[in-house]
C-alpha positions in Angstrom: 0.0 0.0 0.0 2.7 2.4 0.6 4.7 1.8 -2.4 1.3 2.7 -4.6 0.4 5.7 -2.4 4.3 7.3 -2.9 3.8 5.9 -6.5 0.4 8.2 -7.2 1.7 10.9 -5.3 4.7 11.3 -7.4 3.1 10.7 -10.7 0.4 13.3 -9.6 2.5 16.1 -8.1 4.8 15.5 -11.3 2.1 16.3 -13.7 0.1 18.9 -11.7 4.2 20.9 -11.4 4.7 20.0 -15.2 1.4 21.6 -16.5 2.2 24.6 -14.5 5.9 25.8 -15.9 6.9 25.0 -18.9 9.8 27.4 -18.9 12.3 25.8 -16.2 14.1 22.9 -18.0 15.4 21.6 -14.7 12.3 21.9 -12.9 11.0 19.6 -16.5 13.5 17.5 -16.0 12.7 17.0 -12.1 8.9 16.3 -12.9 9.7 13.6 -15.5 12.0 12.0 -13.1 9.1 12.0 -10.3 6.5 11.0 -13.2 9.2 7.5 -14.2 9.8 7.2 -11.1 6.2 7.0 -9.6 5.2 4.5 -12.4 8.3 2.2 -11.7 6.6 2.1 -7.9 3.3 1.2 -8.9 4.8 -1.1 -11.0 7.2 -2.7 -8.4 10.3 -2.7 -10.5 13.1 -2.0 -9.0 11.6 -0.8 -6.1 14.8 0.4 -4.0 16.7 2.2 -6.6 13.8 3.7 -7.8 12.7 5.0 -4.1 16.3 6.2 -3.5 15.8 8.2 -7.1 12.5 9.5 -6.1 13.9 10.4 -2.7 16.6 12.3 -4.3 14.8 13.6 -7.0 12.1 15.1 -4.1 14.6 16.6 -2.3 16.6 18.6 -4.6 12.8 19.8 -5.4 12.8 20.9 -2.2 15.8 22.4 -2.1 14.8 24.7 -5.6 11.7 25.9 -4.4 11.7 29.7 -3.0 11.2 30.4 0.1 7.8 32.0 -0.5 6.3 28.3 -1.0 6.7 26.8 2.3 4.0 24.4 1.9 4.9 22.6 -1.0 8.8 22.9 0.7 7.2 20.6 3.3 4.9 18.1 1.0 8.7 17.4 -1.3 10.3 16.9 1.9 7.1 14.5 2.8 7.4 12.7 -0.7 11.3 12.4 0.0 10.7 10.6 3.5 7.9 8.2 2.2 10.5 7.2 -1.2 13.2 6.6 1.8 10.7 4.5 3.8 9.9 2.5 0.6 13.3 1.7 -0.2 14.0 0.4 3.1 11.0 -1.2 3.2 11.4 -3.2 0.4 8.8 -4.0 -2.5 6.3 -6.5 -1.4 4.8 -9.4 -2.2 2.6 -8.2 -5.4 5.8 -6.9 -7.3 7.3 -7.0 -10.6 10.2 -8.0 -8.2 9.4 -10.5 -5.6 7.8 -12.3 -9.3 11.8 -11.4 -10.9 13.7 -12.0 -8.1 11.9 -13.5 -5.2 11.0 -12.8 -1.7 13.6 -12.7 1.0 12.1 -13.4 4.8 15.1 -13.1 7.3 14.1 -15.5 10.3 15.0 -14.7 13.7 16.4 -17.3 16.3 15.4 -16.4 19.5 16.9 -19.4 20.9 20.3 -18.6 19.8 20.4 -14.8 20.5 19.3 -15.5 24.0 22.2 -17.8 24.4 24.8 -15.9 22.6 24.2 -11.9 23.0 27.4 -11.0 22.0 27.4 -13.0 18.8 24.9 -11.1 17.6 
């Protein structure tokens, strides 16, 4: 659910800040990125390189932005944390990469890291 929701929100900030400016070629350049980006997410492909991109991408939004629009400041900066919780998250079960390149499940011993702390 998260990885669609950060997906829609990129794709729909991207196009709503693209039909706005057509001057800025970086600020182009920035949406197209979030608008690739934000399908790859929906899609599930390449699901932490493409969060890392989006995070990136969101951020140096936020950082172009003058001062005067706080709000969307804030929102970039919100689309930036979400991509970074995504890529750490990982991309789930219904993905074009758990189907490419199968699930991982790390399974904890209990047993053993209550007899060995240290080796932990």
């Amino acid at each position: 659910m998260l990885r669609i929701c950060v997906g829609t929100a990129l794709i729909g900030s991207g196009i709503l800040s693209s039909s706005q400016d057509f001057s800025n070629p970086v600020a182009n350049a920035q949406n197209v990125v979030g608008i690739l980006c934000g399908i790859l997410l929906l899609a599930g492909l390449w699901t932490p390189l493409t969060s890392t991109f989006a995070a990136l991408d969101e951020s140096s939004i936020a950082l172009t932005f003058s001062p005067s629009l706080r709000l969307a400041i804030w929102l970039h900066i919100f689309f930036a944390v979400l991509a970074l919780s995504v890529a750490m998250l990982g991309p789930g079960a219904w993905s074009v990469d758990a189907r490419l390149f199968g699930r991982r499940r790390i399974d904890i011993d209990r047993k053993k890291i209550a007899r060995h702390p240290s080796k932990v």
